[in-house]
C-alpha positions in Angstrom: 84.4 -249.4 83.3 87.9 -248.9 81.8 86.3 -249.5 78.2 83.5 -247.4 78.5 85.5 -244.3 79.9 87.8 -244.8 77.3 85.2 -245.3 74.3 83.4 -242.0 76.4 86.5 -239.8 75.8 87.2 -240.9 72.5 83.9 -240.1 70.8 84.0 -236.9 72.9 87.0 -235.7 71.0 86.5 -236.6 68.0 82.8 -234.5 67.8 85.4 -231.3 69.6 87.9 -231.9 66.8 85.2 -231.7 64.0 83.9 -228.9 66.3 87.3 -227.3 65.8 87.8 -227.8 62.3 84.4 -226.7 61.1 84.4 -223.4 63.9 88.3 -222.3 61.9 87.3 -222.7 58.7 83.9 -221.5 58.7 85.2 -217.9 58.8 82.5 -216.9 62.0 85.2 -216.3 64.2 83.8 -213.2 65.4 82.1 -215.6 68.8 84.4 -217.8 71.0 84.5 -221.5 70.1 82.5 -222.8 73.3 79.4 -219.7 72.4 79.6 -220.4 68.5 79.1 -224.4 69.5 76.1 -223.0 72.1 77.8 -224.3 75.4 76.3 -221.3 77.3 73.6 -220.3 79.7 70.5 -219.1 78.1 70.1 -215.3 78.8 66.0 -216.0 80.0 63.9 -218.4 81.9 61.3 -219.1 78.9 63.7 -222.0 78.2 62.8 -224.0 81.8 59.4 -224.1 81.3 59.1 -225.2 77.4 61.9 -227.7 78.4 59.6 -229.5 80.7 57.0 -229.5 78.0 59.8 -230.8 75.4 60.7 -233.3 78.2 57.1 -234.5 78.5 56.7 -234.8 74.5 59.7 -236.6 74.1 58.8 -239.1 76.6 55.5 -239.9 74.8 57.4 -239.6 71.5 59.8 -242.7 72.3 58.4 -244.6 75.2 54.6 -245.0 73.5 55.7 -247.3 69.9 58.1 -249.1 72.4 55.7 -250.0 74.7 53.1 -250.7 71.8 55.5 -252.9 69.9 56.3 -254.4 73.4 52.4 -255.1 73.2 52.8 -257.4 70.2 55.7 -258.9 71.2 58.5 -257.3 70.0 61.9 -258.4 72.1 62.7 -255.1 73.1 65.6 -255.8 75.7 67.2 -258.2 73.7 66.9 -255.4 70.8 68.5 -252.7 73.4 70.5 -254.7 74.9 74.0 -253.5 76.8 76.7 -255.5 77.6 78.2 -253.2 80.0 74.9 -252.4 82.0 71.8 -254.7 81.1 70.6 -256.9 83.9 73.9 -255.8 86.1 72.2 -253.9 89.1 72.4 -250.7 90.3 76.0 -251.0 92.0 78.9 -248.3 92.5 81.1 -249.2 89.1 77.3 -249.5 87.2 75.7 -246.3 88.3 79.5 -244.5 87.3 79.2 -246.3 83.8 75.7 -245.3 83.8 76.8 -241.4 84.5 79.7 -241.8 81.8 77.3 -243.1 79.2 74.2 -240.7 79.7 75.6 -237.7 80.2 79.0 -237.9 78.2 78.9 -240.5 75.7 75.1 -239.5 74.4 73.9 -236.7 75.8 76.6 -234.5 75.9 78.6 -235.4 72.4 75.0 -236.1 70.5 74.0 -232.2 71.8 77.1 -231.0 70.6 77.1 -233.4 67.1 73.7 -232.7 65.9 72.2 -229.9 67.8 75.4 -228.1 67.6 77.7 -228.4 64.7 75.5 -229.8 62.4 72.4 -227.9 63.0 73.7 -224.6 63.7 76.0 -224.9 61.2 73.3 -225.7 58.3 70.6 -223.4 60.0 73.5 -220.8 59.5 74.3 -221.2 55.3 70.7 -222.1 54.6 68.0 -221.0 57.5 66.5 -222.4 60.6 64.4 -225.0 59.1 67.0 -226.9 57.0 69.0 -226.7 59.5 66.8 -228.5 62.2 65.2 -230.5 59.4 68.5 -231.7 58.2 69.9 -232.6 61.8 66.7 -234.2 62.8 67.0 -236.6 59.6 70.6 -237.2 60.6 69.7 -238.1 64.3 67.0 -240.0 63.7 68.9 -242.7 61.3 71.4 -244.2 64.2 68.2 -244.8 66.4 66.8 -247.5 63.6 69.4 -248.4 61.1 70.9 -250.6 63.3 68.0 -252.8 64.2 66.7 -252.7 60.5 70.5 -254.5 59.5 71.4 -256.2 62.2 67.5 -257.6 63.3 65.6 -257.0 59.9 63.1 -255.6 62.1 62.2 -252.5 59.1 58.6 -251.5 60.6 60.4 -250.8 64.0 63.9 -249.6 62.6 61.4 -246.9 60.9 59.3 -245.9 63.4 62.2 -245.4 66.1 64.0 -243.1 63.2 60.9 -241.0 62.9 60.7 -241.1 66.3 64.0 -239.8 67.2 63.9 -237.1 64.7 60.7 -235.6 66.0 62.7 -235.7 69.2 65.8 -233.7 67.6 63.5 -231.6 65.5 61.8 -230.6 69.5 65.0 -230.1 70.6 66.8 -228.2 68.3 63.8 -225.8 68.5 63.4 -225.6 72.1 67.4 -224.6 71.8 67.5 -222.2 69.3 63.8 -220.3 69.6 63.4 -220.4 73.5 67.2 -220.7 74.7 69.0 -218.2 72.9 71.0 -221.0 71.1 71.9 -222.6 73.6 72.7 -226.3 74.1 71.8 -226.7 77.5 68.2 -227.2 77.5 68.7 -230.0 75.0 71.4 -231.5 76.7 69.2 -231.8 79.8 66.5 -233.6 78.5 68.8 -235.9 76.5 70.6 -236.6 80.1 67.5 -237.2 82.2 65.9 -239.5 79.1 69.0 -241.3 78.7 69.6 -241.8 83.0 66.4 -243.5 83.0 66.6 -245.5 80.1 70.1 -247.1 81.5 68.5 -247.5 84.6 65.8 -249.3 83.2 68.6 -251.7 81.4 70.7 -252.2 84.8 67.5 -253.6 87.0 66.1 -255.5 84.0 
């Protein structure tokens, strides 16, 4: 547990100190730092109900080529596999790594990464749509790159990148045309996807 909260903090303050050095030197100062990031509460209730519909989407989005690769005999628990929670159980010290990992380590530093700094901050010099183009492209490339190096599995490195940036494209729109900007809604859905997925690993 010791290396995961430790790993968990680290990458947490190193997205805040880009967050920091990008929020002084972009000269919009005119918003505190936590409301220019979009760590608020959206101002309406539109955002609950398209967030269940992003939720939904998303679900389809990743879970469907994984179960269809699956199909065909794809490895994909030996492709996702986690040292620090795959096949472990569902125990006190697991569920806390769990927690750490879904809603710090991804969820909340990936929101605040791509949705937040990057997006916003592109969206900002050049529009909406390169902004949640350009942060979609960026989030999606983590999701496969790794399998297409480490596995040389290219057809499925692809498809998860096209299929996380659909995801981020979702989200980033769900934030900043139904949530006032906001990071919340996104960093919701990423949670709740990301608490079942590691559930998934620990009772496989």
């Amino acid at each position: 547990m010791g290396d995961v909260l430790r790993s968990t903090i680290e990458q947490l303050s190193i997205v805040l100190c880009l967050a920091l050095i990008f929020y002084f030197g972009s000269g919009r100062k005119k918003k505190g730092f936590f409301p220019w990031l979009g760590l608020y509460f959206p101002k309406n209730k539109e955002w609950i109900g398209n967030s269940i519909l992003v939720l939904a989407v998303s679900t389809l989005v990743m879970a469907g080529p994984l179960l269809l690769f699956q199909y065909f005999g794809y490895n994909i628990s030996a492709m996702f596999y986690d040292e620090a929670i795959s096949g472990r159980g569902l125990g006190i010290n697991i569920v806390v790594i769990i927690l750490l990992k879904a809603l710090i380590q991804t969820a909340l530093s990936e929101e605040l990464f791509f949705r937040g700094l990057i997006g916003k901050e592109i969206a900002g010099k050049f529009g909406y749509l390169a902004g949640n183009i350009t942060q979609a492209v960026i989030f999606g490339l983590p999701h496969g790159l790794p399998l297409m190096i480490v596995y040389k599995e290219y057809s499925f490195g692809i498809t998860l990148i096209l299929t996380a940036g659909i995801v981020g494209y979702f989200q980033f729109w769900l934030n900043e045309k139904k949530a006032d900007g906001s990071l919340l809604p996104s960093i919701i859905i990423h949670s709740i996807v990301n608490i079942v997925s590691f559930i998934t690993k620990a009772l496989g």
